[in-house]
ZAMAR-77648 format. One record per residue: residue in three letters; x, y, z of N, C-alpha, C in turn; chain. Coordinates in steps of 0.001 Angstrom, whole numbers, plus 500000, padded with zeros to 6 digits. Example, Ala and Ser with C-alpha at 12.3 -4.5 7.8 and 13.67 -1.06 7.14 Angstrom:
ZAMAR-77648
Ala_513190_494310_507800_512300_495500_507800_513200_496700_507800_A;
Ser_512850_497750_507080_513670_498940_507140_512900_500030_507870_A;
//
This chain:
ZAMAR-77648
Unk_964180_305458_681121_963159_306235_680427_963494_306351_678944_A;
Unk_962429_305684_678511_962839_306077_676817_962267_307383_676277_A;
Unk_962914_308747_676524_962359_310022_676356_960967_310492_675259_A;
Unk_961331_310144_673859_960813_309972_672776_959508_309280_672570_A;
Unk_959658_307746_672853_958436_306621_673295_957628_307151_674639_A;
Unk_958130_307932_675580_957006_308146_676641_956525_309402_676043_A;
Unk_957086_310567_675259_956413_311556_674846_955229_311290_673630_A;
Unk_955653_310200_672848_954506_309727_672022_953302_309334_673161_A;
Unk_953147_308734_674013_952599_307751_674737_951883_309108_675358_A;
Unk_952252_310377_675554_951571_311306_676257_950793_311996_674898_A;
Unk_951132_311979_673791_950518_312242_672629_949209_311668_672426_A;
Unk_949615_309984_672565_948265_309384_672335_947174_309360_673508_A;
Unk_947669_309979_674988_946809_310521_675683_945703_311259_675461_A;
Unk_946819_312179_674592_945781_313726_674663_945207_313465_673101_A;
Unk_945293_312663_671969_944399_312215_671063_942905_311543_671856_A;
Unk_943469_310923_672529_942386_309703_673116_940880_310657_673903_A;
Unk_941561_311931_674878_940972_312664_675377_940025_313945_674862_A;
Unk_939062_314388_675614_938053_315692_674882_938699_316941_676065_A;
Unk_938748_316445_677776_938771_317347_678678_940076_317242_679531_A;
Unk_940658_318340_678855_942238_318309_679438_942468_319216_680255_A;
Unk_942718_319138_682014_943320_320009_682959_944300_320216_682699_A;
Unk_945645_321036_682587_946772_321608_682884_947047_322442_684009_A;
Unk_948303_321896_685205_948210_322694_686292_950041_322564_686440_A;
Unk_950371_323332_687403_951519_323701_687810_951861_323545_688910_A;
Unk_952771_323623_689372_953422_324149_691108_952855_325348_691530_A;
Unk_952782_325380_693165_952738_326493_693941_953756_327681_693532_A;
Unk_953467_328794_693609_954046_329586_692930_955007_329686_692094_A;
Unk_953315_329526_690810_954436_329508_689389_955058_330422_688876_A;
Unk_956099_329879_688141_957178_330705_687584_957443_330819_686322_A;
Unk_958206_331365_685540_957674_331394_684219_957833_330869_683348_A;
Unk_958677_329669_683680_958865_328209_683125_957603_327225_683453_A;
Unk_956662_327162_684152_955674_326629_684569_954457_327316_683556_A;
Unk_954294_328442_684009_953355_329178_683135_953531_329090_682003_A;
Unk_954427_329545_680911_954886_329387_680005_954640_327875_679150_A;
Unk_954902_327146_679709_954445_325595_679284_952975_325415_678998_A;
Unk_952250_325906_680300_951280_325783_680487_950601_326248_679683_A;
Unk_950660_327503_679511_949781_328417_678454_950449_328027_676711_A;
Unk_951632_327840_676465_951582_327076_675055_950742_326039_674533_A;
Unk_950834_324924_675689_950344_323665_675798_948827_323540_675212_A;
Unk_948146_324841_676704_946319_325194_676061_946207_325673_674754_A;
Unk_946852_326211_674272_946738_327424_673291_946561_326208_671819_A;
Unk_947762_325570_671748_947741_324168_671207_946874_323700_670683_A;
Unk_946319_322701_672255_945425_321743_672439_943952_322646_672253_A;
Unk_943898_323873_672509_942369_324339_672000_941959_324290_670596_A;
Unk_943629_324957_669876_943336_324639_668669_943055_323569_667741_A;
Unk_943421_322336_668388_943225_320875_668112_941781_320466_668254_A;
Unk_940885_321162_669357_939649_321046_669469_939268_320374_670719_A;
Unk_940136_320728_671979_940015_319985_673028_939639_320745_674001_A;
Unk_938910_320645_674736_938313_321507_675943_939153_321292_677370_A;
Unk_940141_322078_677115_940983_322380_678001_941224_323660_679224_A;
Unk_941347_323280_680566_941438_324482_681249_943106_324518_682102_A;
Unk_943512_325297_682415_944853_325730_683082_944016_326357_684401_A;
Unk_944237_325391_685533_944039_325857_687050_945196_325444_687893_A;
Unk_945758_327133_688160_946774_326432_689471_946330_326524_690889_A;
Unk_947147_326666_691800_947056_326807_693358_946760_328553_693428_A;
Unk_947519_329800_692669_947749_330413_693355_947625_331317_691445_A;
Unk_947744_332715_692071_947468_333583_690943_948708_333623_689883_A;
Unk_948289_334547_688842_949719_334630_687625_950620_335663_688186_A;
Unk_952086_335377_688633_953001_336908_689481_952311_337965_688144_A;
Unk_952671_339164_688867_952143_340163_688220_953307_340692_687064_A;
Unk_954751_339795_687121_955890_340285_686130_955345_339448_684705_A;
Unk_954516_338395_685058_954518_337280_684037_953284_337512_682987_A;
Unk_952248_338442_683876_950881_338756_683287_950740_338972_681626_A;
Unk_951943_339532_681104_952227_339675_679590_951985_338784_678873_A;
Unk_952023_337513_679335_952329_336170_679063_950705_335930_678709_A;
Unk_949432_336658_678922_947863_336105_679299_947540_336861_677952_A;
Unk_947021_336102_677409_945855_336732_675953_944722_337454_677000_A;
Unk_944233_337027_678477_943021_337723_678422_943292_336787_680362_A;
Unk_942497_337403_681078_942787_337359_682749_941637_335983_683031_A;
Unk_941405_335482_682267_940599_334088_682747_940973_333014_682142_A;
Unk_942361_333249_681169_942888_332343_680122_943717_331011_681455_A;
Unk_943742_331832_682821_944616_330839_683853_943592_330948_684697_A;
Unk_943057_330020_685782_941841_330315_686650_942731_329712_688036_A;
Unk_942807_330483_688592_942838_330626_690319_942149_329513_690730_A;
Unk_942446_328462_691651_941866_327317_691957_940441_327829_693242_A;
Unk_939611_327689_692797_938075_327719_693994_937643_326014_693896_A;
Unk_937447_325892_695289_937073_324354_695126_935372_324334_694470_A;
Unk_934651_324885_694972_933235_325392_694323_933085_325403_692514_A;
Unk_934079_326117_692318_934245_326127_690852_935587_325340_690270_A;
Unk_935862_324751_690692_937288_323882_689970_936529_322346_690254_A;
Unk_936093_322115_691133_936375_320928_691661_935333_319698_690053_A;
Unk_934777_320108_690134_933832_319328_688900_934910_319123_687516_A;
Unk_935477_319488_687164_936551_319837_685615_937481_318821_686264_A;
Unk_938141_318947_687583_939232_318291_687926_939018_316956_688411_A;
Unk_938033_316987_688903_937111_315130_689064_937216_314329_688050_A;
Unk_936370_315236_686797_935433_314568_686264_936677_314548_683909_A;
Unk_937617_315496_684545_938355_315336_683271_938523_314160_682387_A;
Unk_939440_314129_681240_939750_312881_681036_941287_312655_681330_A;
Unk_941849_313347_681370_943411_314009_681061_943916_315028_682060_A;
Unk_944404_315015_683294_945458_315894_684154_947092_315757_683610_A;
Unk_947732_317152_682941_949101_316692_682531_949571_318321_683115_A;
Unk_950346_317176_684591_951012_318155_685275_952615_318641_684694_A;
Unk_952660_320184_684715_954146_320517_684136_955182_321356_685381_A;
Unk_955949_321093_684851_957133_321145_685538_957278_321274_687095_A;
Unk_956755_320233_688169_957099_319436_689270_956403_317766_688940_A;
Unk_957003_317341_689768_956177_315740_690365_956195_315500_691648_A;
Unk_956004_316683_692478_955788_316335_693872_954485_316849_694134_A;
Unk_953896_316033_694422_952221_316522_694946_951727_317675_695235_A;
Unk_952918_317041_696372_952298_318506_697607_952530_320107_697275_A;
Unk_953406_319864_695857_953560_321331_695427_952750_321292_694402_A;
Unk_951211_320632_693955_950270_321219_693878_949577_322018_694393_A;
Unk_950072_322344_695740_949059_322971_696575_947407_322661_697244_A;
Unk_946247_323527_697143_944941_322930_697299_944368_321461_695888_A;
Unk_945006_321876_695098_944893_321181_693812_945071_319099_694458_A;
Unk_945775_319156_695157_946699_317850_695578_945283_317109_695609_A;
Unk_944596_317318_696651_943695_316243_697047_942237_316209_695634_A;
Unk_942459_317062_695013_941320_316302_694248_941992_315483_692843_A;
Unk_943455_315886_692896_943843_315405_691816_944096_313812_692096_A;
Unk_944052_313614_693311_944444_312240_693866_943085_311729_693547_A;
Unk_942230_311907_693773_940723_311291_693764_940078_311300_691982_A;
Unk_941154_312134_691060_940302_312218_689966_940273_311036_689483_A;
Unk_939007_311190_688340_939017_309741_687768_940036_309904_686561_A;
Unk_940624_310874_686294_941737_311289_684965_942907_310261_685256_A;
Unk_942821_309903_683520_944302_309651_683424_945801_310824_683652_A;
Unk_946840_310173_684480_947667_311520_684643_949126_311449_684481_A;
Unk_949632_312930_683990_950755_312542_682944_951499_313723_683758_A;
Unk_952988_313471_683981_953385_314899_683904_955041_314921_682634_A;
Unk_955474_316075_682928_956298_316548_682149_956806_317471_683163_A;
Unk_958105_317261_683122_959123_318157_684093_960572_317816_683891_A;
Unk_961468_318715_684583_962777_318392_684006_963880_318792_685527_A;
Unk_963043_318371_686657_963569_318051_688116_963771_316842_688267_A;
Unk_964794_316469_689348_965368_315605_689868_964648_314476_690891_A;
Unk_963142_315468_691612_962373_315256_692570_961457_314910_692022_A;
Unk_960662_313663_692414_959545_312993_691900_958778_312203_692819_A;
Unk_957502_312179_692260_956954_310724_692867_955847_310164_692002_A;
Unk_955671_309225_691901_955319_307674_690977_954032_307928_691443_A;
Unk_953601_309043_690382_951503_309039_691127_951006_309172_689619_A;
Unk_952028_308978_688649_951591_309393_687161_951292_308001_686574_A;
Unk_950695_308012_685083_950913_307332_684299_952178_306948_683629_A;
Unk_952373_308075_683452_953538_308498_682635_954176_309768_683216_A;
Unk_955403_309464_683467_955812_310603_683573_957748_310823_682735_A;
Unk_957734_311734_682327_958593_312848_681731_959446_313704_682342_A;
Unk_960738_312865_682767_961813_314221_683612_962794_313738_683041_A;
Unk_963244_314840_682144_964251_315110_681636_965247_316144_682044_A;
Unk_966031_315267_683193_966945_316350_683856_968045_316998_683495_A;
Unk_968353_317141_682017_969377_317615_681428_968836_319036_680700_A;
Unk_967549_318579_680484_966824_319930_679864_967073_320876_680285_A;
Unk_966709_322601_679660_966619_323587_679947_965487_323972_681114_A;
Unk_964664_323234_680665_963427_324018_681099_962278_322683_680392_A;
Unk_960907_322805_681074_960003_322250_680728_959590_322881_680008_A;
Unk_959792_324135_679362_959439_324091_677988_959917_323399_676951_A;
Unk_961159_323004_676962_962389_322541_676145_961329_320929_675689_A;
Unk_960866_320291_676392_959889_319482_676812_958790_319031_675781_A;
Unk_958102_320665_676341_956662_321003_675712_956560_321021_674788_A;
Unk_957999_321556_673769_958266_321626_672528_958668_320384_671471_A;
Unk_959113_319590_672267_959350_318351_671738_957973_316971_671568_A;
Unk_956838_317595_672797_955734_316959_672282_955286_317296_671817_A;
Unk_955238_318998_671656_954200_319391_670527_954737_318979_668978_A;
Unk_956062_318989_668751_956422_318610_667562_956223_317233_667289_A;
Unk_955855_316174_667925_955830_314812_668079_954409_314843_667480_A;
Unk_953400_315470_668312_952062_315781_667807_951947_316460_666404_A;
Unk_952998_316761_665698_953270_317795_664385_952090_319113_664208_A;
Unk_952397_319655_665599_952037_320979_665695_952780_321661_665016_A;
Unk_952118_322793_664014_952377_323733_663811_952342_325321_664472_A;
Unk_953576_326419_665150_953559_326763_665960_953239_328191_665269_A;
Unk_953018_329246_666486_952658_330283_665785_953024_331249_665878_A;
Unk_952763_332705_666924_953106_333286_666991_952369_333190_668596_A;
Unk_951567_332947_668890_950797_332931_669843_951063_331712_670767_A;
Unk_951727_330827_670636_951747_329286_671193_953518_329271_670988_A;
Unk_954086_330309_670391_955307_330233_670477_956060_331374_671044_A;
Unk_955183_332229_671721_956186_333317_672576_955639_332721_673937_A;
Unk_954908_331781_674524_955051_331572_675926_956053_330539_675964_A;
Unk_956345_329965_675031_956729_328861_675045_958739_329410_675047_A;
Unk_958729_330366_674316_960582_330825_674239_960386_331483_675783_A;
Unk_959240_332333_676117_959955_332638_677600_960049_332101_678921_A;
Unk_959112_330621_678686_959700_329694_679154_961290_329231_679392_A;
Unk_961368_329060_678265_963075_328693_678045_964275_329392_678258_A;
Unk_963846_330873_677958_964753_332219_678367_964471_332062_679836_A;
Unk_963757_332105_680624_963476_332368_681987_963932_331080_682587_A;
Unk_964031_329994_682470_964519_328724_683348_966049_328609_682775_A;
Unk_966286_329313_681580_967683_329031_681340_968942_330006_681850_A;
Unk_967802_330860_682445_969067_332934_682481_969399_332624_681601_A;
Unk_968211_333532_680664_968561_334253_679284_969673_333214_678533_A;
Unk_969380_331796_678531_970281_331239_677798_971732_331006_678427_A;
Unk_971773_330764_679652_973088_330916_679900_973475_329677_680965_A;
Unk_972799_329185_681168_972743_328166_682262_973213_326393_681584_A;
Unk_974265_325791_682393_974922_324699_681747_973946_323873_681296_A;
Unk_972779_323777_681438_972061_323012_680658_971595_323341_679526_A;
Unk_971865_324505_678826_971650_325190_677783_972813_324133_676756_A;
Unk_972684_323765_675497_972994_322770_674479_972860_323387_673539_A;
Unk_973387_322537_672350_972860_323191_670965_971499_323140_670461_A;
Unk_970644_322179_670903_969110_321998_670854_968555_323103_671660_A;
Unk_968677_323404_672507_968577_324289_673352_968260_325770_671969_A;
Unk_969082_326223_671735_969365_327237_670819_968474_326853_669530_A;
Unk_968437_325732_669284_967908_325789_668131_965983_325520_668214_A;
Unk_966127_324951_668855_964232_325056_669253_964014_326606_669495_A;
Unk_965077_327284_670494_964864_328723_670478_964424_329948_669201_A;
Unk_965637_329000_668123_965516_330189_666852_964258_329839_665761_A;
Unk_963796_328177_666156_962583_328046_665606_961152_328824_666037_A;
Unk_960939_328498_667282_960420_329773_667722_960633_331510_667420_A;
Unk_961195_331352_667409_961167_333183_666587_961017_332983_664977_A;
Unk_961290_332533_664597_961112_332348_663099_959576_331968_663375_A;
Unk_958831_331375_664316_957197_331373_664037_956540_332844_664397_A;
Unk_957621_333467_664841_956843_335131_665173_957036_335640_666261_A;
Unk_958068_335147_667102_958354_335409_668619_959034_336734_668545_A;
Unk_958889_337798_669469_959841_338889_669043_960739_339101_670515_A;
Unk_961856_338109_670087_962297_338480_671653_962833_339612_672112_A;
Unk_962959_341048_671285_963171_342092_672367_961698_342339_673116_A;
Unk_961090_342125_672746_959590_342487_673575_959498_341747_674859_A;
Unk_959487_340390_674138_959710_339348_675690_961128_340087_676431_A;
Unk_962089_340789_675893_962929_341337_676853_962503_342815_677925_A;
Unk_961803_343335_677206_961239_344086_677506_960363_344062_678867_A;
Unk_959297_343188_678467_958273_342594_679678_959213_342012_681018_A;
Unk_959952_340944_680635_960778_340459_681779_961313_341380_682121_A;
Unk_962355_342369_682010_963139_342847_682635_963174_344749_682872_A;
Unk_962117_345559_681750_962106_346680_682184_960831_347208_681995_A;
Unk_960142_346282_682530_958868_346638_683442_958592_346778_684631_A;
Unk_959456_347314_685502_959927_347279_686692_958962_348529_687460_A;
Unk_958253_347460_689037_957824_349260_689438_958861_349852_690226_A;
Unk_958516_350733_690781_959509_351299_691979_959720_350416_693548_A;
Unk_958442_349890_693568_958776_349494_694900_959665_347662_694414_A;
Unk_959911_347217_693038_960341_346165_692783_962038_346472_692707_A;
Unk_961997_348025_692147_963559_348302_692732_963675_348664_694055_A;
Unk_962953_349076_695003_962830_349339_696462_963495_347829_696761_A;
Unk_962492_347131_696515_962675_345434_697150_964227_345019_696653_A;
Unk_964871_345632_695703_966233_345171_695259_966980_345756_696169_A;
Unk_966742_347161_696449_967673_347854_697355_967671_347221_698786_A;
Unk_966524_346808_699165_966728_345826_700037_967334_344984_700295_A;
Unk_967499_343971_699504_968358_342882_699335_969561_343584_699527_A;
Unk_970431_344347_698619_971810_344726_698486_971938_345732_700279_A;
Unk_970601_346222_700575_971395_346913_702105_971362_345869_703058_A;
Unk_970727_344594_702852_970758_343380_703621_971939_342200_703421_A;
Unk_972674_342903_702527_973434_342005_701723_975088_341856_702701_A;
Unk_975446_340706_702996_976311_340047_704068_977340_338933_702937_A;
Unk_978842_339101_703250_979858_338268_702972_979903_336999_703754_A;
Unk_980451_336117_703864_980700_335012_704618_981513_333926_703588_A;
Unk_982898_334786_703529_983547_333731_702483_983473_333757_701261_A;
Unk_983125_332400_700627_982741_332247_699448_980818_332296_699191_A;
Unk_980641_332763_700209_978821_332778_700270_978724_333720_700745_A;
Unk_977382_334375_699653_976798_335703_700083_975856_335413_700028_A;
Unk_974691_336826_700963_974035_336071_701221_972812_337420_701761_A;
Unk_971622_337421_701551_970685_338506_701742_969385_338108_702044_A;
Unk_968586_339104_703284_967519_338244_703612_966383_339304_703157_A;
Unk_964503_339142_703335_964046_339952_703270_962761_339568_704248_A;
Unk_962901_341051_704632_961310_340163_706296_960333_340596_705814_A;
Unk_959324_339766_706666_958242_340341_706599_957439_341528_706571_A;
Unk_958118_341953_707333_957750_343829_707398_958612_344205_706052_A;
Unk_959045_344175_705498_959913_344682_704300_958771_344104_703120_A;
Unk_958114_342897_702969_957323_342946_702285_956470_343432_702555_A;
Unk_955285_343369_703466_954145_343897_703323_954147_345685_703226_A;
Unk_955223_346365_703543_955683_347425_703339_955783_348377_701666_A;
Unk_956297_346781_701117_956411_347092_699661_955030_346805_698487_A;
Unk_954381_345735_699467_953490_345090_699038_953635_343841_697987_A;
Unk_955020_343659_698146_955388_342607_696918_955465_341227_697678_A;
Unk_955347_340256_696791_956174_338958_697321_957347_338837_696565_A;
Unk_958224_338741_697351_959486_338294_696934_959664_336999_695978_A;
Unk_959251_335978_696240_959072_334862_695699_958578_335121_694487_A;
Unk_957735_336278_694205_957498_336535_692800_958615_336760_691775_A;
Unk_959546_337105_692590_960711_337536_691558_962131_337447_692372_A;
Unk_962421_335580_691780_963099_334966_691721_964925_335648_691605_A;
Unk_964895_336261_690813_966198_336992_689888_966589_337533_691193_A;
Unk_966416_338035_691673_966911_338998_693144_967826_338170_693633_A;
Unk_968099_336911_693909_968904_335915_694440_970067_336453_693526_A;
Unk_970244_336331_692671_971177_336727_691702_971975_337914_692393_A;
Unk_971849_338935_692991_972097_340210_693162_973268_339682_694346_A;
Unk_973478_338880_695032_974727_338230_695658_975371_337179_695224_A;
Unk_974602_336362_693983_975393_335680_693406_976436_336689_692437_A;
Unk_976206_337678_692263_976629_338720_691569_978161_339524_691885_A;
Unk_978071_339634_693243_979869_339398_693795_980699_338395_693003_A;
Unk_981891_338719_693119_982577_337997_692923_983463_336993_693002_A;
Unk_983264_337378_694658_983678_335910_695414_982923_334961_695907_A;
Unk_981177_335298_695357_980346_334300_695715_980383_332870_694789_A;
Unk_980412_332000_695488_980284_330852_694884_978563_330616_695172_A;
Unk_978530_330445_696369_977062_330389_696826_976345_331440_697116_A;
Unk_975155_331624_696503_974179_332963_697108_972678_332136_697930_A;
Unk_972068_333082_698902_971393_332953_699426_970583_333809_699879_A;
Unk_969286_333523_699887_968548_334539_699634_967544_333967_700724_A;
Unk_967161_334744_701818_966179_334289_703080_965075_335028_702955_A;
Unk_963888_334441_703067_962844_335143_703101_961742_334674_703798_A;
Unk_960886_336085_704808_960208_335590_705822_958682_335608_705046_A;
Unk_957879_334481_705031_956542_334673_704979_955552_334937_705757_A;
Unk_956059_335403_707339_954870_335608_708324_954459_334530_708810_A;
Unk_954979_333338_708806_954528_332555_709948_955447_331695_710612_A;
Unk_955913_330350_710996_957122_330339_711218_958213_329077_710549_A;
Unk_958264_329584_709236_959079_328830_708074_959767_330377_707381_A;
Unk_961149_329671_707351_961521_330610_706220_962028_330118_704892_A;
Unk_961384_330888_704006_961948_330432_702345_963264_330791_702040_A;
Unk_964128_329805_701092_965474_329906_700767_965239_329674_699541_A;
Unk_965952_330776_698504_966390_330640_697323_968251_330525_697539_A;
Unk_968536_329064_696708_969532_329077_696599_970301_328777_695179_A;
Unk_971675_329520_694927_972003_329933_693690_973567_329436_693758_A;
Unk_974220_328828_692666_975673_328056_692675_976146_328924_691334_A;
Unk_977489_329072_691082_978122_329784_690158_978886_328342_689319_A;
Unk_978772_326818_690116_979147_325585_689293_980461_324655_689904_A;
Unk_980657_325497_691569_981903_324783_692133_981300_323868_692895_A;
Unk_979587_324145_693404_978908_322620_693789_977956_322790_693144_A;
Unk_977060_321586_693521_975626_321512_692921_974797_321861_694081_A;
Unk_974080_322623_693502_973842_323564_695194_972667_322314_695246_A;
Unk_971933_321670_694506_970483_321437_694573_970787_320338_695574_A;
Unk_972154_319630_695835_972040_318723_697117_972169_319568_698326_A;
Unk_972599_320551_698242_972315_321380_699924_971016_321086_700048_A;
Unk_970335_322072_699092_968540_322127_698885_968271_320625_699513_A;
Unk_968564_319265_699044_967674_318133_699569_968114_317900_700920_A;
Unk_969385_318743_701879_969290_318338_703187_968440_318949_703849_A;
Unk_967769_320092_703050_966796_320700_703894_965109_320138_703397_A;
Unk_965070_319357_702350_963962_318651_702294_963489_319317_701062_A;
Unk_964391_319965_700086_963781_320710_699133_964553_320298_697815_A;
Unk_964558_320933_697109_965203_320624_695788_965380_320962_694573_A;
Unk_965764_321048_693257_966171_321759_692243_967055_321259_691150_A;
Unk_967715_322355_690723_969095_321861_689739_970312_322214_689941_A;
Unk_971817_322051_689632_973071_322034_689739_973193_323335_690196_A;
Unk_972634_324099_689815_972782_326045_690068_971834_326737_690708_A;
Unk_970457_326166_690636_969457_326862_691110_968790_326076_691870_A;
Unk_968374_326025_693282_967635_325499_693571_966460_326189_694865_A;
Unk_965734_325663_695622_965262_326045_697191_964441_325251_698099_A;
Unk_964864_325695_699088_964074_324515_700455_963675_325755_701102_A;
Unk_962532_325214_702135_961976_325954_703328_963059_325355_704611_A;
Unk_963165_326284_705667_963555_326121_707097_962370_326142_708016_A;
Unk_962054_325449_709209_961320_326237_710003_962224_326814_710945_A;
Unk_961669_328011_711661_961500_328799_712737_962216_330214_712318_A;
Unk_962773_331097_713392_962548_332424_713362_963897_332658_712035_A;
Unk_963656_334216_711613_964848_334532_710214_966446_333803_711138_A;
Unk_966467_334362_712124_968017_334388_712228_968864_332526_712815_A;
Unk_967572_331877_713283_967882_330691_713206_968317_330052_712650_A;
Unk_967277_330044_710913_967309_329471_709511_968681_330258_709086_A;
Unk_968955_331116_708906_970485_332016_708515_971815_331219_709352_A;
Unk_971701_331026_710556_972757_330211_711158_972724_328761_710879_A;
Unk_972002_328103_710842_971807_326779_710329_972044_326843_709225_A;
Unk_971468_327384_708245_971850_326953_706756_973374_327809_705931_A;
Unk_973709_328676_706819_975299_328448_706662_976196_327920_707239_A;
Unk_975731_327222_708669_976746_326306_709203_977219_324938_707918_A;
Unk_975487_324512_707324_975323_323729_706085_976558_323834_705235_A;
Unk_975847_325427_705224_976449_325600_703230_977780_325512_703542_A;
Unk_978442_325961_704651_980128_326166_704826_980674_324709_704461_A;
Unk_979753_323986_705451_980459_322172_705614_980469_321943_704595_A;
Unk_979166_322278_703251_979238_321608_702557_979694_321900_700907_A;
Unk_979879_323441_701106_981183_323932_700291_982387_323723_700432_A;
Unk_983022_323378_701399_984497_322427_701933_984484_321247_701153_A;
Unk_983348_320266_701640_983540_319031_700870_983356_318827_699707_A;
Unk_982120_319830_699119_982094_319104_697621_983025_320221_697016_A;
Unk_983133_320810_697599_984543_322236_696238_985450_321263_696340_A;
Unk_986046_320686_697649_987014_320002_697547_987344_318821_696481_A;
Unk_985915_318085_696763_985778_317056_696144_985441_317073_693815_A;
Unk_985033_318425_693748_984979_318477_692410_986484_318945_692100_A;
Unk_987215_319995_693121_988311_320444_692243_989578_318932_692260_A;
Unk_989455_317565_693409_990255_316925_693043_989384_315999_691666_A;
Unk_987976_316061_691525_987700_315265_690005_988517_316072_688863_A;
Unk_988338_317247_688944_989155_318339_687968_990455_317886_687649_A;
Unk_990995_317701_688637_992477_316970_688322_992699_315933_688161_A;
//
């Protein structure tokens, strides 16, 4: 991949084009959103008739992120399906697996659009024109920013705070080994266009309701040792109780990576039917994101997640029989590269 030459090549896409879709993964996150909504904000100003439709609504932590509640449109096939046919331009951000378009999948397969994505996962598939994975990146914003500067956008204040909490949010707050010196410095350009990141600190992290610390206390009274892996689940009745989705807020995994003898955290969660979701989290003694692909899922060196099927306590015994085997071999195997 010549990084640079395919990001021009997605440039002269969106010159060439009038009607540009932008869409995301199934429950986006705020590296997804974030892209997304810079990207429109952009391209409207350029003069392009652009819409942002995902699978599924904006989490309610990220909503800060919206100039106005129709700026992202909820996918209706009735009302989506004509824009997504009939576009010139689909440029999917941060996945390249279909099926985590969600309802979106099957018309995007049938559109007559040219289609581009941009992402910075490991997991792909060859349904693009062009596609953009840059797996060293921070974040697909890190990305977004490099085509918009290719395009010699000028950024603002408005097209440059979705775009830093993009990068803060896929990086933990800057802290994650893929974080670089570019990394930092696209960051401080962005604030110098008007970004105010205590505010974006603000929104992310102490806007909290009660039942989102309820749902934490959960985790920590669910919260189980096993070695070098910890590990916390949350059921179904615990959500609909709280009324939250868990999956909305990612960071909670953290709260057992947070021990100190965790190498691995794990985080189980029931959606009510019979799959359970796994967030999984590495401190850097493996790459957790190959556990993630024995279960058919996938990610990066530290963060990643797969689904299980069948009941909570099944998926919990299986995927630490996994994680044990496979914290033996690869700890083993990085601490003799170490030496």
């Amino acid at each position: 991949m010549d990084y640079l030459k395919d990001l021009s090549a997605i440039a002269e896409f969106i010159k060439g084009s009038r009607r540009i879709l932008i869409t995301s993964h199934i429950k986006i996150d705020g590296d997804g959103l974030g892209s997304e909504l810079s990207l429109k904000r952009a391209l409207v100003s350029l003069g392009k008739e652009v819409k942002v439709i995902n699978d599924c609504k904006v989490p309610s932590n990220l909503s800060f992120l919206l100039n106005n509640d129709s700026e992202v449109e909820i996918f209706d096939e009735e009302r989506s399906s004509d824009f997504i046919l009939n576009c010139d331009l689909i440029i999917v951000l941060d996945v390249a697996l279909l099926y985590r378009l969600g309802k979106i999948e099957t018309l995007f397969k049938n559109s007559r659009a040219k289609k581009v994505c941009i992402d910075h996962h490991l997991e792909g598939e060859e349904a693009f024109e062009i596609k953009v994975a840059k797996v060293d990146a921070s974040s697909t914003g890190e990305i977004v920013y490099d085509l918009l500067k290719i395009m010699n956008f000028d950024f603002d204040k408005d097209t440059a705070t979705p775009l830093y909490a993009s990068i803060i949010i896929d990086s933990g707050n800057l802290s994650y080994e893929r974080c670089v010196k570019e990394t930092y410095i696209i960051v401080s350009k962005l604030v110098e266009k008007g970004v105010d990141p205590y505010q974006v600190h603000i929104n992310l992290h102490w806007c909290k309701t009660l039942n989102q610390l309820k749902l934490e206390e959960k985790v920590i009274s669910n919260l189980k040792i096993d070695g070098e892996i910890t590990y916390s689940y949350i059921t179904s009745k615990d959500s609909l109780k709280l009324r939250l989705d868990p999956l909305e807020f990612p960071d909670i995994v953290h709260i057992p990576l947070s021990l100190k003898c965790s190498e691995i955290a794990l985080l189980f969660v029931e959606n009510g039917g019979k799959e359970i979701k796994v967030s999984a989290r590495s401190k850097g003694k493996v790459k957790i994101c190959k556990l993630a692909k024995e279960f058919g899922g996938g990610g990066h060196s530290l963060a990643a997640g797969f689904v299980v099927e069948g009941d909570l306590q099944s998926a919990i015994e299986v995927v630490l029989k996994m994680a044990k085997q496979f914290l033996k071999e690869e700890g083993s195997s990085n601490l003799s590269q170490n030496h």
